[in-house]
C-alpha positions in Angstrom: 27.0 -49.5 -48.1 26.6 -51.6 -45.0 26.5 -49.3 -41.6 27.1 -51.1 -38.4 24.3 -50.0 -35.8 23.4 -50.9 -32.0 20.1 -52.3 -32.3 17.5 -52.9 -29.2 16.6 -56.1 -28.8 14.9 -56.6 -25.3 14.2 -54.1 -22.3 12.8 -54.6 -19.1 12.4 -53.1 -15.8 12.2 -53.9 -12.4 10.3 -51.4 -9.0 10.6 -52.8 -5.5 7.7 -54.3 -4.1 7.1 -51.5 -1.1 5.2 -48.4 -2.5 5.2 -45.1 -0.5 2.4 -42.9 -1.8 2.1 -39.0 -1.2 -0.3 -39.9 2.0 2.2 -41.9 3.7 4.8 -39.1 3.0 2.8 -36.6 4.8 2.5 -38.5 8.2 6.5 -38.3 8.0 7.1 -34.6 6.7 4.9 -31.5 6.3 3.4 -31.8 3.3 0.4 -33.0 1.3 -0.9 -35.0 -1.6 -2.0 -31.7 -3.5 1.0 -30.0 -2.9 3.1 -32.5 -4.4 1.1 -33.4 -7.3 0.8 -29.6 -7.8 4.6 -29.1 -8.0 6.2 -32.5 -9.5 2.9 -34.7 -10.7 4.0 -37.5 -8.5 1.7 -39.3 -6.5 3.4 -42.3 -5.4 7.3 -44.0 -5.7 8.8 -47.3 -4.8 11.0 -47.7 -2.0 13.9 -51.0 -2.1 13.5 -53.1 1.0 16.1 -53.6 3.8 18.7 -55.7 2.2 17.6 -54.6 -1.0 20.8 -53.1 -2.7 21.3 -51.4 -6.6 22.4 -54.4 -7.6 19.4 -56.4 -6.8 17.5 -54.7 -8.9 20.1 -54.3 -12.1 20.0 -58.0 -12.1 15.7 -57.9 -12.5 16.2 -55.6 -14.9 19.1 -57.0 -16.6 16.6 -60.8 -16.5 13.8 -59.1 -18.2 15.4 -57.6 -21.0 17.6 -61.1 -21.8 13.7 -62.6 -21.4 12.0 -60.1 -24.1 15.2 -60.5 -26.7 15.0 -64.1 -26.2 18.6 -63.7 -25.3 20.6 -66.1 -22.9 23.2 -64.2 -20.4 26.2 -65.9 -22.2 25.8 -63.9 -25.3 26.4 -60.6 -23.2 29.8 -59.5 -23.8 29.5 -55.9 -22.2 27.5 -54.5 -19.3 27.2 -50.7 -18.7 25.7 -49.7 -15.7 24.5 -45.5 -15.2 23.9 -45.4 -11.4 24.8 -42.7 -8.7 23.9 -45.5 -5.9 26.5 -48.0 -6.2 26.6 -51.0 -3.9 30.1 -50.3 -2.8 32.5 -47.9 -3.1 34.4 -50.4 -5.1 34.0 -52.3 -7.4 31.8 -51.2 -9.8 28.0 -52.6 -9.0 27.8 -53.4 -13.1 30.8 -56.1 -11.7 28.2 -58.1 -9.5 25.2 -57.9 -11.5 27.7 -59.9 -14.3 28.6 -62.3 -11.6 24.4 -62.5 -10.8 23.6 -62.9 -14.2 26.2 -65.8 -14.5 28.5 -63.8 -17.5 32.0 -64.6 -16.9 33.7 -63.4 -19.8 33.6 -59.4 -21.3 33.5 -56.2 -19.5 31.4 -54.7 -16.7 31.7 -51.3 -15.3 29.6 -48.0 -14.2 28.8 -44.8 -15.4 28.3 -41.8 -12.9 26.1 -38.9 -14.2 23.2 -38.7 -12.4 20.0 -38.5 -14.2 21.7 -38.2 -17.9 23.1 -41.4 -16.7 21.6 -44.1 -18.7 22.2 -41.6 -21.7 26.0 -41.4 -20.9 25.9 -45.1 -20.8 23.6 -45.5 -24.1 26.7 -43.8 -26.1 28.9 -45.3 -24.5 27.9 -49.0 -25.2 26.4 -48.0 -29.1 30.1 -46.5 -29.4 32.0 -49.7 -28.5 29.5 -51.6 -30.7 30.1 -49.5 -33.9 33.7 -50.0 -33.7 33.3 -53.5 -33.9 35.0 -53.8 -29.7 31.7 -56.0 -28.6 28.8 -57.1 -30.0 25.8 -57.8 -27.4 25.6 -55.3 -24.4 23.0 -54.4 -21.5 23.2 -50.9 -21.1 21.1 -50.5 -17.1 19.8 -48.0 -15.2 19.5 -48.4 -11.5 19.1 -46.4 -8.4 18.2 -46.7 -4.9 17.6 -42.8 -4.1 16.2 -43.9 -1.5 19.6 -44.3 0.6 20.7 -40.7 -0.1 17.8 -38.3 0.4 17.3 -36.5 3.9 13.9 -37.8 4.6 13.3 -34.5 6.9 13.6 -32.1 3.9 10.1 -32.0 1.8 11.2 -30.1 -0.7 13.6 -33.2 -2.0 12.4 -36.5 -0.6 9.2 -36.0 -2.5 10.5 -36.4 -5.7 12.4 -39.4 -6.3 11.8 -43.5 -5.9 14.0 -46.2 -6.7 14.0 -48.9 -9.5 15.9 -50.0 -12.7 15.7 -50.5 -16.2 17.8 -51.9 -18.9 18.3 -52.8 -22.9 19.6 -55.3 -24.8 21.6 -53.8 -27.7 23.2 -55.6 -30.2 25.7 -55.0 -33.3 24.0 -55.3 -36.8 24.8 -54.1 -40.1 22.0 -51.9 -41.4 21.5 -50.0 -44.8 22.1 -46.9 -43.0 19.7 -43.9 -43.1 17.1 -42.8 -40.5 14.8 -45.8 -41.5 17.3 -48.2 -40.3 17.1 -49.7 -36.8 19.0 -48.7 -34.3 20.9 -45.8 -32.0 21.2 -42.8 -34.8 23.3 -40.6 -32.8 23.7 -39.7 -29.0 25.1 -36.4 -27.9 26.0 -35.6 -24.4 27.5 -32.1 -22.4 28.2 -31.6 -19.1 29.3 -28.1 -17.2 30.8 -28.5 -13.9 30.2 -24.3 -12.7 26.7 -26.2 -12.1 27.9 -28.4 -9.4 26.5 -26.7 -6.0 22.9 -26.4 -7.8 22.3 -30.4 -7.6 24.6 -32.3 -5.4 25.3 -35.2 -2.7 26.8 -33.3 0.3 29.0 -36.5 1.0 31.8 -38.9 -0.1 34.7 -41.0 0.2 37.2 -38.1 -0.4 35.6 -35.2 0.5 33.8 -36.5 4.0 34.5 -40.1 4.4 30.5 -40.6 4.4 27.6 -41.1 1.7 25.7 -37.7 2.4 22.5 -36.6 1.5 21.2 -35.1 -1.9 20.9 -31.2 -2.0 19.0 -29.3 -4.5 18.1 -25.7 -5.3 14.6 -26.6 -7.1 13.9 -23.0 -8.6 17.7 -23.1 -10.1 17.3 -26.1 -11.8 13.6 -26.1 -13.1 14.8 -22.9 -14.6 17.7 -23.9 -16.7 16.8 -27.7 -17.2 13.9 -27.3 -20.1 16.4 -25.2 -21.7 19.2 -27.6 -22.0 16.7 -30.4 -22.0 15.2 -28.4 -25.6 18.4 -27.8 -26.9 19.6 -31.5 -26.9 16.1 -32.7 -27.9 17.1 -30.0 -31.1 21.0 -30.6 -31.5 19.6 -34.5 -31.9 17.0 -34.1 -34.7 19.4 -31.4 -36.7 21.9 -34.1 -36.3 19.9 -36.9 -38.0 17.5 -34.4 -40.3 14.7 -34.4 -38.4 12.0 -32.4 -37.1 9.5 -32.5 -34.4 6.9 -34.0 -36.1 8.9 -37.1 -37.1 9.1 -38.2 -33.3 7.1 -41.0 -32.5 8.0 -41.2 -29.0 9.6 -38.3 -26.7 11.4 -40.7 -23.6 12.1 -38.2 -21.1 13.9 -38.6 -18.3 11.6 -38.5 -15.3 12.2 -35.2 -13.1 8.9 -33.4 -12.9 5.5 -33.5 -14.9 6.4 -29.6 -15.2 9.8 -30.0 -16.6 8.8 -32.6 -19.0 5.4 -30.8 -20.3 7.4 -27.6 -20.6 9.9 -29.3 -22.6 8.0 -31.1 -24.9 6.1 -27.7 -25.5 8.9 -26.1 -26.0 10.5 -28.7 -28.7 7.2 -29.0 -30.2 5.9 -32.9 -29.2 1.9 -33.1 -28.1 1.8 -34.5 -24.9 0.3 -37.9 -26.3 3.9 -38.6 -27.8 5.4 -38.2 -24.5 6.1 -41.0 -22.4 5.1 -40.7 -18.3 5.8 -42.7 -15.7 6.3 -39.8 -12.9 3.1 -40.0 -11.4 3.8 -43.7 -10.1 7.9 -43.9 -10.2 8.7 -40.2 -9.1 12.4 -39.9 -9.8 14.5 -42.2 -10.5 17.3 -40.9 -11.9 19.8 -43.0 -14.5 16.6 -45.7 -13.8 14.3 -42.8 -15.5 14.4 -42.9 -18.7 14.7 -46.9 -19.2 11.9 -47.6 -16.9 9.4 -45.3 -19.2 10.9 -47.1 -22.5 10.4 -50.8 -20.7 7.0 -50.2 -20.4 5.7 -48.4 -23.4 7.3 -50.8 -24.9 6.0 -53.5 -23.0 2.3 -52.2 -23.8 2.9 -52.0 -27.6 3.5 -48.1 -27.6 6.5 -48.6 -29.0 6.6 -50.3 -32.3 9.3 -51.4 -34.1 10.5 -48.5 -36.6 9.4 -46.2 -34.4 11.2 -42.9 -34.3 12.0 -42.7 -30.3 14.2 -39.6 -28.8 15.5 -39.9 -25.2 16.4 -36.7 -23.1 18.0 -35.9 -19.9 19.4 -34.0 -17.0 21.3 -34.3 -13.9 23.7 -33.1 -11.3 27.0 -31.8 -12.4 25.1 -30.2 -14.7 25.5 -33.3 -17.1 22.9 -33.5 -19.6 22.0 -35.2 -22.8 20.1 -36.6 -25.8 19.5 -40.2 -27.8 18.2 -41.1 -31.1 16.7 -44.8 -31.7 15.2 -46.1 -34.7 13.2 -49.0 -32.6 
């Protein structure tokens, strides 16, 4: 029996030019190279330029991965866009990264859920495609984290960086089974009692301004490689799977500690494990495609590889993707 299944067929990802490494962060704040690599691993991040806005760098992102499917901009018929940056208020960034790409015919919109964003938008897209509602879609990640973090507080503007990432999924009918290419399952969760542990201490609504992002570190390293586990778990039972059959964990990109203790804890050697934390920091719904753009842009990732995403973010929102590549 024929299954239809969203299949990747390009990825790409895009980092602003400027890079800010631990050195230049401690002429700004108190802090040190050695004590951030100690805590989070990272040792350097990208920063977008003046003028430089979320959108810019969807549409790099959202270029490259057209340019490795061999795909031209007309075929897209949806565009899903996980960011907690948006251009504007209104309308939705994914809108002008359509109009930037030249697409004028389909549906573009944006997904809000922090760092599990780009998984939110994964399921979202895969489920339009497998009921039949569109056919080619670039599912992005892109943030400019830059804009929201309190530059005075070490203990967040450390950690993240900006940048984007995208796919280029499209419908095909597949024999079904976990040999098949393509998203096997996604599964997402989300509990709002989390909300003051993670947060952006601004808004339209609430304070009429963007704020800055507030985190209580401890809290969140604490429950995150438990949630993070449990959806790496719930995806493999779902598909009849086991640790050993990953080929490639794609984490999102919080802290080397968070993702080591995680994959130890789910049972993936570190070698399995995609890193890009040490160069990209943080960055967010931007994470998670980032890391996939360039493993597989190095030959990592193979086709028929077995490749499990994972992630977590304010709200608490938090999630988990299966892809046959």
């Amino acid at each position: 029996m024929s299954v239809l299944r969203s299949q990747v067929e390009g990825w790409g990802g895009y980092l602003p030019e400027r890079v800010l490494s631990n050195e230049d962060l401690a002429r700004m704040v108190d802090t040190s190279d050695s004590w951030i690599v100690e805590r989070t691993g990272v040792r350097q991040r990208h920063i977008a330029a003046p003028g430089e806005y979320t959108s810019h760098l969807a549409i790099h992102a959202a270029e490259a991965a057209l340019a490795t499917a061999g795909a031209s901009a007309d075929e897209i018929d949806l565009i899903v866009l996980a960011t907690s940056t948006p251009d504007n208020t209104f309308p939705a960034t994914a809108t002008k990264v359509q109009a930037g790409l030249g697409v004028t015919h389909g549906a573009a919109f944006d997904v809000q859920a922090v760092c599990t964003g780009f998984v939110y938008a994964l399921a979202i897209a895969d489920n339009f495609i497998k009921a039949g509602q569109f056919k080619c879609a670039l599912v992005i990640g892109a943030e400019t984290f830059s804009r929201i973090l309190d530059w005075t507080d070490r203990s967040t503007c450390v950690l993240f960086g900006d940048g984007a990432g995208a796919l280029l999924l499209r419908a095909a009918n597949t024999s079904g089974g976990n040999d098949a290419r393509g998203v096997l399952s996604t599964h997402l969760h989300s509990d709002g009692r989390q909300h003051d542990l993670l947060f952006v201490d601004g808004g339209p609504s609430s304070t009429q301004t963007v704020g800055h992002l507030r985190m209580s570190g401890r809290d969140v390293f604490r429950r995150a490689v438990g949630l993070l586990a449990e959806a790496v778990e719930e995806a493999l039972a779902a598909n009849g799977l086991s640790a050993s059959d990953i080929d490639w964990l794609a984490p999102h990109q919080a802290n080397k500690r968070i993702l080591d203790a995680t994959a130890r804890k789910v049972g993936v050697p570190e070698h399995k494990v995609v890193c890009t934390v040490d160069r990209h920091a943080n960055t967010s719904a931007a994470s998670i495609p980032l890391a996939l753009a360039e493993a597989a842009g190095d030959g990592r990732i193979q086709p028929g590889h077995l490749v499990v995403l994972e992630g977590m973010g304010g709200g608490f929102t938090w999630g988990s993707a299966v892809i046959r590549w």
